[in-house]
C-alpha positions as CSV (number, residue, x, y, z in Angstrom):
1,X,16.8,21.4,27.1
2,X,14.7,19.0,27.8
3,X,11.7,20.4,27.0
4,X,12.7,21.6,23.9
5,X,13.9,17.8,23.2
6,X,10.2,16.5,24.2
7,X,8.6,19.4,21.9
8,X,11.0,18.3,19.2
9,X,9.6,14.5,19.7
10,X,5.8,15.3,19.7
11,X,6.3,17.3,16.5
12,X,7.8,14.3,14.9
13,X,4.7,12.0,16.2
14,X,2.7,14.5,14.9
15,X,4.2,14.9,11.4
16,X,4.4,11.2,11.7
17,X,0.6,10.6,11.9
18,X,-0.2,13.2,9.5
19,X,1.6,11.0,6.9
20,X,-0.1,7.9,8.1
21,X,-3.5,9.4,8.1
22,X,-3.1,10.9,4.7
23,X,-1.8,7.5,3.3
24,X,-5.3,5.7,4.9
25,X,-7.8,8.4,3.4
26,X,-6.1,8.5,0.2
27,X,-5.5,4.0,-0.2
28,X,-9.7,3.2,0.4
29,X,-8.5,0.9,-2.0
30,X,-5.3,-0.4,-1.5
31,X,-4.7,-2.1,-4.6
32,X,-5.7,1.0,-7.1
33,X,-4.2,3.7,-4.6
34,X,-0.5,1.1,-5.0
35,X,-1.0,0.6,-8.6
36,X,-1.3,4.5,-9.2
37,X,1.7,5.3,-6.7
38,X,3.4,3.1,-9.1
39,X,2.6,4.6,-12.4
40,X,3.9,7.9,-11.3
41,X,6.8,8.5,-14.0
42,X,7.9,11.7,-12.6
43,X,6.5,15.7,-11.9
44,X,3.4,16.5,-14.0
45,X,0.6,18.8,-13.5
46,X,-2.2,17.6,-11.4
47,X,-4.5,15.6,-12.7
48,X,-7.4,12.8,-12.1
49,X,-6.6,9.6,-12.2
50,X,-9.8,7.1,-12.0
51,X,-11.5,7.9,-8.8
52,X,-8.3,10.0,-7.5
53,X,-6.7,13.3,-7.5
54,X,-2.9,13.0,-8.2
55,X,-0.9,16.0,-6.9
56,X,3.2,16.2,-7.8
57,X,6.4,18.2,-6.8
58,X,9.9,19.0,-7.0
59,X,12.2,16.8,-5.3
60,X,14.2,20.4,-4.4
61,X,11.9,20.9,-1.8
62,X,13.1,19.5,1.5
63,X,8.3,19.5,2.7
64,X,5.6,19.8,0.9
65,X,2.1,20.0,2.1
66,X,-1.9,21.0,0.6
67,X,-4.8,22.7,1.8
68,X,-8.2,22.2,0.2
69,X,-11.3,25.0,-0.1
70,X,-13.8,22.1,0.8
71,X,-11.7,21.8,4.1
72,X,-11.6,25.3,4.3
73,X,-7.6,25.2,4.2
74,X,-7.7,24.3,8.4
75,X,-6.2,20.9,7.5
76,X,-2.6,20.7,5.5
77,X,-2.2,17.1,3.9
78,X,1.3,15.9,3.6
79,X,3.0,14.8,0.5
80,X,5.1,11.9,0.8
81,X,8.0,11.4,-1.5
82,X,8.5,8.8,-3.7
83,X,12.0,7.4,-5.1
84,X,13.1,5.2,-8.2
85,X,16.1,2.9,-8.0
86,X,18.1,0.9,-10.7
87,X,19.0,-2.3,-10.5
88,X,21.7,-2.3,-7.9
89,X,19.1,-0.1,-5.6
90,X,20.6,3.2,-6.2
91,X,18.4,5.8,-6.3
92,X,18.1,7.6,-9.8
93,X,15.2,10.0,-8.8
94,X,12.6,11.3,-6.9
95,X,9.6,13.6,-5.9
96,X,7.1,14.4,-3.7
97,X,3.3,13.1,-4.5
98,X,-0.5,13.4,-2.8
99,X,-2.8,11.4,-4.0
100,X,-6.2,11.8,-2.5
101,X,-9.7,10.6,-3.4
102,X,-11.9,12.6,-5.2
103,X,-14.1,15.2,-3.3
104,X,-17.9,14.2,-3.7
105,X,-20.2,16.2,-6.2
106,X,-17.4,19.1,-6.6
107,X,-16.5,19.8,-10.3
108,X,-13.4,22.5,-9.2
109,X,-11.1,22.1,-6.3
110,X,-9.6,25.4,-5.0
111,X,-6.0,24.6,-3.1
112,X,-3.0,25.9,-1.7
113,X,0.3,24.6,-1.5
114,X,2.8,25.0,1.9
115,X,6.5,24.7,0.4
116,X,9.2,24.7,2.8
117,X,6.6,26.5,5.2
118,X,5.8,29.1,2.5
119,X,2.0,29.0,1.4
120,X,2.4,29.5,-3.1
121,X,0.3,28.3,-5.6
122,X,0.9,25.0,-7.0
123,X,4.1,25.9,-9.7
124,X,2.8,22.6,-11.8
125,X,-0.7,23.7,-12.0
126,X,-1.1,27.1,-14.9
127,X,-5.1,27.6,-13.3
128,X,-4.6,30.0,-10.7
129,X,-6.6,33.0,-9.4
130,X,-7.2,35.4,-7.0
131,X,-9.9,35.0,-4.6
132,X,-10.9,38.4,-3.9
133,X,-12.5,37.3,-0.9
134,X,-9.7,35.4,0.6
135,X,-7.6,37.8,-0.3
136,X,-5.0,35.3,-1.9
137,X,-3.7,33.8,-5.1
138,X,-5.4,29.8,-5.4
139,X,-5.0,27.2,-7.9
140,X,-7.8,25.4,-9.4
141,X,-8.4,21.5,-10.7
142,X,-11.2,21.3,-12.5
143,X,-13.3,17.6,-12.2
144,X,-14.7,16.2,-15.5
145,X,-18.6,15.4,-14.8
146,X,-19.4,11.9,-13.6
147,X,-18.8,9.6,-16.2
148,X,-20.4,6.4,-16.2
149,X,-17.9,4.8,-18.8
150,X,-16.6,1.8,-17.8
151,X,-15.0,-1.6,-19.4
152,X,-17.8,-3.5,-20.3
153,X,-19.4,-6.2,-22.7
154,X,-21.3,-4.7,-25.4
155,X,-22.2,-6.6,-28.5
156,X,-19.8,-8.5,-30.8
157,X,-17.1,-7.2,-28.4
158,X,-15.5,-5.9,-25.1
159,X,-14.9,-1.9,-24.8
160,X,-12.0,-1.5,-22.4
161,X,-11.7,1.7,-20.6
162,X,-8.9,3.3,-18.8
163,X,-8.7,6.4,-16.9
164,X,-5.0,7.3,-16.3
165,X,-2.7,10.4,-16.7
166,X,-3.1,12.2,-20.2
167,X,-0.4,12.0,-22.5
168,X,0.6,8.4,-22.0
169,X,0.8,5.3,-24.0
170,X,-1.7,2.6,-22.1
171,X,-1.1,-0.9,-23.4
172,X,-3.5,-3.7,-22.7
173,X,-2.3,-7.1,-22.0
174,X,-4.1,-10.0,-20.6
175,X,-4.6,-14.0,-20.6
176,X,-5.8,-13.3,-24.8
177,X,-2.5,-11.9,-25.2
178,X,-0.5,-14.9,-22.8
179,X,0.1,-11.2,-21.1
180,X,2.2,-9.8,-23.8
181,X,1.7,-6.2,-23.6
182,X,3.0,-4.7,-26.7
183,X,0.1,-6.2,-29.1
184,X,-2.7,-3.4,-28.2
185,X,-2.3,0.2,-27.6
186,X,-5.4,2.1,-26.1
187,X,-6.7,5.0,-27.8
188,X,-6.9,8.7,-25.8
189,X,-10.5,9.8,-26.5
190,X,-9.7,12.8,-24.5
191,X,-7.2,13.4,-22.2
192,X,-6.8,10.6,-19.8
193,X,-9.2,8.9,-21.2
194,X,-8.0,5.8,-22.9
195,X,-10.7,3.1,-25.1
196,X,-10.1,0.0,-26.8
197,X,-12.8,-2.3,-28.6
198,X,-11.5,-6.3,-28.9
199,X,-14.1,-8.8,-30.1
200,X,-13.1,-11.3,-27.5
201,X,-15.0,-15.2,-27.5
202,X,-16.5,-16.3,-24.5
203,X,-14.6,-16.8,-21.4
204,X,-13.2,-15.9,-18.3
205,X,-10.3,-13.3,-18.9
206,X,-7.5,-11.8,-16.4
207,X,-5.9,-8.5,-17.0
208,X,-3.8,-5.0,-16.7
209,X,-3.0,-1.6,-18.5
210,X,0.8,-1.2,-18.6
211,X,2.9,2.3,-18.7
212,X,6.1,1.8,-19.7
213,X,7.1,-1.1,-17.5
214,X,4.4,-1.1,-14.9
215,X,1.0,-1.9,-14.2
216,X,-2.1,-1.3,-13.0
217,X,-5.7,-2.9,-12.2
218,X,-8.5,-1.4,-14.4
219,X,-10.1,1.2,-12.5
220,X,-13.5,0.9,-14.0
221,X,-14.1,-2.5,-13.0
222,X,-14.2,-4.0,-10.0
223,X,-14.0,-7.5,-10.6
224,X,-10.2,-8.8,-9.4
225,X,-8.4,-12.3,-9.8
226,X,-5.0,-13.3,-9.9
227,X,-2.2,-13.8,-12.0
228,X,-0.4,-17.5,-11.7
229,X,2.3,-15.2,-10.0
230,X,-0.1,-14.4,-7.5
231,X,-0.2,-10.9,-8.5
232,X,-3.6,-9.2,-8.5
233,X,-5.8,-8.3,-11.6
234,X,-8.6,-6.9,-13.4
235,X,-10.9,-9.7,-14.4
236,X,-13.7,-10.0,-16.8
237,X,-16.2,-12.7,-18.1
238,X,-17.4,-12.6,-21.8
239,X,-20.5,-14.5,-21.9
């Protein structure tokens, strides 16, 4: 009994530190890797968020873990679940996310899923196909090329970009709006891409994309400052 009771112990130090490892290689940066977590609305198909891959699941599921190609499915990543409250703290929902950083100069990303200790393909994800050489059924996220688009000053104006999931309604709202967020709606150039022009004076201006009611720092750019809250922002300076 005993033994079985210090087997059962290291598998939940072990399971713990998975979590905690996954958590530090997928937050190199804090502040975006929060802001994301935050703008989860729910189960989606996988998708790239900024410099991120955002991975979702079914709350039925009581585990969920993912294998990658370019690890050569030896490693399985944890997903960690994430729950919404009302205001009285009661949870109204929930579902498990992985949100890692995206693989360098690899445009498709091969990877397995480990549901309740069954290896499927991901049920979110309609790219799957069978590696012959494998012998097993994979799905596949496919990378957009390296874009260098990023917010920016160009002539006349400022040409915010945003780089979120696809399908959503991105709001802009800084210190030129006294951070009312309803005045501009980015435009979806392509899916989850979001633009928006504004001929803005000079100035030194603070910042965020919304969804819904949260926000989120402009991935493109890393300049930060605060808000008088003290929250942090995207920051940019129109000279």
């Amino acid at each position: 009994m005993k033994k079985l009771f210090s087997a059962l112990i290291a598998v939940f130090f072990a399971l713990s530190a998975a979590f905690a490892s996954d958590k530090n290689e997928s937050s190199a940066d804090t502040y975006e890797y929060d802001n994301l977590v935050a703008s989860l609305k729910g189960v989606s198909a996988p998708h790239v968020s900024g410099e991120f891959l955002v991975f979702t699941a079914d709350k039925s599921a009581h585990s969920v873990g993912i294998a990658f190609d370019y690890e050569n499915y030896k490693k399985i990543h944890y997903f960690h679940l994430h729950k919404t409250t009302n205001y009285e703290g009661e949870v109204t929902d929930s579902w498990w996310f992985f949100i890692t950083p995206k693989p360098k100069k690899i445009m498709n990303v091969s990877y397995r899923l480990v549901i309740d200790g069954l290896w499927t393909v991901d049920p979110n994800n309609k790219d799957s196909y069978f590696d012959e050489q494998e012998g097993i059924l994979l799905s596949r996220l496919v990378i957009p090329k390296e874009d260098p688009a990023a917010t920016e000053i160009l002539s006349g104006y400022t040409h915010f970009v945003c780089f979120a999931e696809p399908g959503k309604k991105i709001r802009l709202g800084g210190t030129f709006t006294n951070w009312d967020s309803w005045i501009y709606t980015m435009n979806e150039v392509f899916p989850g891409r979001y633009e928006l022009d504004l001929p803005l004076p000079p100035g030194t201006y603070y910042y965020s994309y919304f969804v819904e009611m949260s926000s989120f720092l402009d991935n493109t750019n890393p300049q930060k400052g605060y808000r008088a809250d003290g929250k942090i922002v995207s920051c940019i300076k129109v000279e």
